[in-house]
C-alpha positions in Angstrom: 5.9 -11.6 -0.9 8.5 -12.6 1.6 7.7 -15.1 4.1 8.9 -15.6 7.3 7.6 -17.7 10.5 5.7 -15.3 11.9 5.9 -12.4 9.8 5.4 -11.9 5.9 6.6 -8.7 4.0 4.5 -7.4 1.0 3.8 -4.5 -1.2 1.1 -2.4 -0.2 -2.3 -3.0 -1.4 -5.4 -0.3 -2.7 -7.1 -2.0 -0.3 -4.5 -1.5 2.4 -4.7 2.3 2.0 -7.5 3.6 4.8 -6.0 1.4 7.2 -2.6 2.3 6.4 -4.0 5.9 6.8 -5.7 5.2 10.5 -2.5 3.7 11.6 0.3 6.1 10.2 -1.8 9.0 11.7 -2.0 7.6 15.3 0.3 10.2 17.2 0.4 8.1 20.5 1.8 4.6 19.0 4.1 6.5 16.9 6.5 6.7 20.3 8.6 10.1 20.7 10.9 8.7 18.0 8.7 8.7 15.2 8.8 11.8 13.5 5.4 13.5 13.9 4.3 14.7 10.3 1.1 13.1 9.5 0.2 11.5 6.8 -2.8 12.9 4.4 -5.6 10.5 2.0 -4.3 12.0 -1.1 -0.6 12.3 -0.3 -0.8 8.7 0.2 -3.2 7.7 -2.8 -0.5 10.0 -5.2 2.5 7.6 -3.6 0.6 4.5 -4.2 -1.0 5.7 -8.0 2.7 6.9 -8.9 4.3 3.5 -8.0 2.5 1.3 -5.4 4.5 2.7 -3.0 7.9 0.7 -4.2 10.1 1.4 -6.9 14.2 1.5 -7.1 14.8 4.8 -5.2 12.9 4.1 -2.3 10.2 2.0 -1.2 7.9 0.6 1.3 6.3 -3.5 2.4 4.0 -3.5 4.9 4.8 -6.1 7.8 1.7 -8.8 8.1 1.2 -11.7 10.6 1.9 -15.0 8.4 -1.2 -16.3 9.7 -4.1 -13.8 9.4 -2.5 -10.7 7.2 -2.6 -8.4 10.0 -0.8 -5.4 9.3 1.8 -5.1 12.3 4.0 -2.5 10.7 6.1 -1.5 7.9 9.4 -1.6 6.3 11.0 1.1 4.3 14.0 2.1 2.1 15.2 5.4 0.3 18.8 7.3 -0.7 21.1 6.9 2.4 22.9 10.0 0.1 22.2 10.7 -3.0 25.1 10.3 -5.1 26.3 6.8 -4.0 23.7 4.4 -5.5 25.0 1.5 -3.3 24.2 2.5 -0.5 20.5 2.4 1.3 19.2 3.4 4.5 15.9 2.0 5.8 13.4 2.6 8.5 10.6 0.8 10.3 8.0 0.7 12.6 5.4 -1.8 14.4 1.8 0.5 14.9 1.2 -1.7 17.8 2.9 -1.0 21.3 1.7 -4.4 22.3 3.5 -6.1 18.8 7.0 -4.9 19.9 9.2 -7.0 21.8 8.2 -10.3 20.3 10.6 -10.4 17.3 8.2 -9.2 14.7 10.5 -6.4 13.8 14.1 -8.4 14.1 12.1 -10.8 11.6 11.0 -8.4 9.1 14.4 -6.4 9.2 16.5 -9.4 8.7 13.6 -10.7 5.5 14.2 -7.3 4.5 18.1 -6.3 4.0 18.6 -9.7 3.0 16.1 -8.9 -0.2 17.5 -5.4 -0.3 20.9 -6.6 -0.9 20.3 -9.0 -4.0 17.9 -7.1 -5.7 19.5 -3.5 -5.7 22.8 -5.3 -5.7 23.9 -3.2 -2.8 27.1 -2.8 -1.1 25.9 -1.2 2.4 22.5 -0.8 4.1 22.5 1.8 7.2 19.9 2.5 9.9 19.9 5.8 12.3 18.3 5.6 15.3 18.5 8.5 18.1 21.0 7.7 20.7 18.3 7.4 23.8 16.1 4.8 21.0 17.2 1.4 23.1 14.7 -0.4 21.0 15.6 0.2 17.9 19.7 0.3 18.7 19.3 -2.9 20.1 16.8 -4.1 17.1 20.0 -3.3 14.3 22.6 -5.0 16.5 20.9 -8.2 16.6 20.3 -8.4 12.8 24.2 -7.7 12.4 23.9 -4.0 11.9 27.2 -2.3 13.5 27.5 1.1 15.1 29.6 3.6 13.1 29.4 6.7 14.1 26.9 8.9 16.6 26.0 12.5 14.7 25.5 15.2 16.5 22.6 17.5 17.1 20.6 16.1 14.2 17.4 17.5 14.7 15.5 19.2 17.0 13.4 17.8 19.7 11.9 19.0 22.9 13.3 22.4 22.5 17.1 20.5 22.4 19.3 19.4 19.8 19.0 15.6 19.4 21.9 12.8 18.4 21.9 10.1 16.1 24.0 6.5 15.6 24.3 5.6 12.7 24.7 1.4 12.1 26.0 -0.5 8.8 25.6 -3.7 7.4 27.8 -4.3 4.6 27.9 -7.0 1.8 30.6 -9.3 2.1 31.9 -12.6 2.4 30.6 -14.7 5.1 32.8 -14.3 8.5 33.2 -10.4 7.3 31.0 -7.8 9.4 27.4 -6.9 7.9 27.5 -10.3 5.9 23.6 -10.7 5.2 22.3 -13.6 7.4 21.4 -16.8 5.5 18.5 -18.2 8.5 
């Protein structure tokens, strides 16, 4: 587990699964930035009989309240490209609308891409985030993510092509941009 002050980050759980189930498949606290593929019971029971849900390719730690093991969201990783094995992007997401805005996701990123980095030894950790996403642009900038480059027409949304940023932390030495954070 990785502890925070008011966040913790662990595996999932058997026990975690119907719930994880209920609050993957709610459509309306998803946001329109979420893609909207649902999840199904036995999708989700292969993932976590395969592996747990977190092996070296790709992964995912549900985000709990340090106090009462409320799960508030999740963390992800998984092949930023496939043939660089340095390189990781991750994802996330707080279930709640009333969670956001009060840190617990700046908390669990930072937790998270600083474990990332030691234990896959990695060199760079991206995010992507649709241009018009102010929350979760503004969520990679304050954990030291920097923006690279925007994509365009990405994916299609709304009957339009949508764009992506694309934001980098690299490993480095401290005072270099991307330098995992150490609080």
């Amino acid at each position: 587990m990785l502890r925070g002050k008011n966040v913790n980050l662990r595996t999932v759980r058997r026990a975690d699964l119907p719930k994880l189930l209920e609050l993957r498949s709610e459509i309306r606290a998803r946001g329109q930035y979420f893609p909207l593929n649902l999840p199904t019971e036995i999708s989700m029971q292969k993932s976590f009989e395969e592996d747990g849900m977190w092996g070296k390719q790709d992964g995912t730690m549900l985000v709990v309240d340090a106090v009462t093991d409320r799960i508030i969201g999740s963390v992800s990783y998984f092949n930023a490209q496939h043939y660089y094995d340095a390189t990781k992007e991750i994802g996330y997401i707080l279930y709640d609308p009333t969670d956001r805005g009060k840190g617990y996701g700046t908390e669990a990123v930072n937790l998270f891409v600083d474990y990332l980095f030691d234990w896959l030894n990695l060199a760079r950790i991206q995010i992507q985030a649709e241009v018009d996403n102010v929350g979760s642009r503004k969520l990679a900038e304050k954990c030291g993510f920097v923006q690279e480059a925007i994509l365009k027409h990405v994916f299609w949304a709304g009957g339009a092509p949508q764009d992506i940023v694309v934001y980098a932390k690299l490993r480095g030495k401290p005072g270099l941009r991307g330098f995992p954070s150490s609080d």
